[in-house]
C-alpha positions as CSV (number, residue, x, y, z in Angstrom):
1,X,0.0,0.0,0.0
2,X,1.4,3.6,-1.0
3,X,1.7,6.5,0.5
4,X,-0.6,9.7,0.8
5,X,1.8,12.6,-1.0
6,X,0.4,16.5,0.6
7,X,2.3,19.1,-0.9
8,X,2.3,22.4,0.6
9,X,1.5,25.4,-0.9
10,X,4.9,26.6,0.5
11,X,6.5,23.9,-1.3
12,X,4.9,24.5,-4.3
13,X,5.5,28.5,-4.4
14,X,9.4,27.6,-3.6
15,X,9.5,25.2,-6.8
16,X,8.0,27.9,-8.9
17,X,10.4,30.4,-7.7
18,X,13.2,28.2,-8.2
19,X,11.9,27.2,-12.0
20,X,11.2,30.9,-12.6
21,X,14.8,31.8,-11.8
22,X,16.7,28.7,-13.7
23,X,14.0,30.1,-17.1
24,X,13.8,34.1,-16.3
25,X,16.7,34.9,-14.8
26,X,19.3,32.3,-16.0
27,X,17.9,31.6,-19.3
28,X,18.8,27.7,-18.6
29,X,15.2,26.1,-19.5
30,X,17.2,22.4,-19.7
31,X,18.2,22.9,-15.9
32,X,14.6,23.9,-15.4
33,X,13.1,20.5,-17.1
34,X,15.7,18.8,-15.2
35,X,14.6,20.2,-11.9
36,X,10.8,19.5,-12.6
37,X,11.8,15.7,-14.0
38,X,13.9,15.6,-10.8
39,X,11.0,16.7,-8.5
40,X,9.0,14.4,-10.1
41,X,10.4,11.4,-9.6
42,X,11.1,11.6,-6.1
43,X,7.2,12.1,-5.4
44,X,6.6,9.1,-7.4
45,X,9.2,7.4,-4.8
46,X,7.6,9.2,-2.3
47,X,4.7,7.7,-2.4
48,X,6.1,3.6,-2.2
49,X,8.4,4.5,0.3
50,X,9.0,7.8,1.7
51,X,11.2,6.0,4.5
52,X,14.5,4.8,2.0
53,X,15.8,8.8,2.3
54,X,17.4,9.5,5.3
55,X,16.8,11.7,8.0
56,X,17.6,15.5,7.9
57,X,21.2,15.9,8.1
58,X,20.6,19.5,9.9
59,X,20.2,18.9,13.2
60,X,16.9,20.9,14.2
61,X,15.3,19.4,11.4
62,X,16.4,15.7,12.1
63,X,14.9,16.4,15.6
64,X,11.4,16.9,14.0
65,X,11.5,13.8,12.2
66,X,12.0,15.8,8.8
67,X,13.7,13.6,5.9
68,X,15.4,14.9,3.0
69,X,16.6,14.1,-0.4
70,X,18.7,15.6,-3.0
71,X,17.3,16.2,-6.9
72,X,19.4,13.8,-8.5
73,X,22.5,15.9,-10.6
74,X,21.4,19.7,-9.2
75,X,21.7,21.7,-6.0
76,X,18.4,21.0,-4.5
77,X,16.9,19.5,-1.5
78,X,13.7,18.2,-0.9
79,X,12.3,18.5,2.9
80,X,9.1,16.9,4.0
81,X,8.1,14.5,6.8
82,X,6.0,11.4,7.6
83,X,2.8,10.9,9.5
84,X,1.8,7.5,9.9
85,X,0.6,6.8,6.1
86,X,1.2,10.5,4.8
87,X,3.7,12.2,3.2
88,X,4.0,15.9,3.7
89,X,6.5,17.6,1.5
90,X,7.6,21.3,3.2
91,X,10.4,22.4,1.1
92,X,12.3,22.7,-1.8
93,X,15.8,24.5,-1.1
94,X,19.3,25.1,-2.6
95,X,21.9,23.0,-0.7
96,X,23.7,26.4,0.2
97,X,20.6,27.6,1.3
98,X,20.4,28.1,4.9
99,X,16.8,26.8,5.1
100,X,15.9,26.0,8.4
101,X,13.5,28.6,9.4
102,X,12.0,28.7,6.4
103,X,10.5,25.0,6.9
104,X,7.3,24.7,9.0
């Protein structure tokens, strides 16, 4: 049995932000695709088995229970966490981004 996949709104206006900059502002629509590709796969893992991707390597965020896992080939990390059958994605951040108040 799968997994419930909630996406926040948060989550969803930091993925548009972070297309619209790899299309507006860098011009680089193939990093762009490969980010949404990216993004998509790992919900589709998400939902069989949210619990093969480790926990948060930042400390405040492993202490909630938050997971995370990198876009394959790109600087991104997805956040999210799991409650009993449901996957609740927070976050999509650079890796140099110091993200941890900006996941609730």
């Amino acid at each position: 049995m799968g997994y419930k996949l909630v996406i926040t709104r948060r989550a969803e206006e930091l993925l548009d932000g972070l297309v619209n900059d790899l299309l507006f502002d860098l011009g680089n629509e193939p990093a762009a695709a490969r980010l949404l590709g990216g993004v998509g796969d790992i919900y589709s893992r998400l939902e069989q088995n949210p619990l093969q991707f480790p926990a948060s390597r930042d400390r405040y965020l492993s202490h909630k229970d938050y997971r995370e896992v990198l876009v394959p080939g790109m600087g991104y990390r997805l956040v999210f966490c799991v409650r009993e059958r449901t996957v609740i994605v927070l976050g999509i951040f650079h890796q140099l981004e110091n993200f941890q108040g900006r996941v609730m």
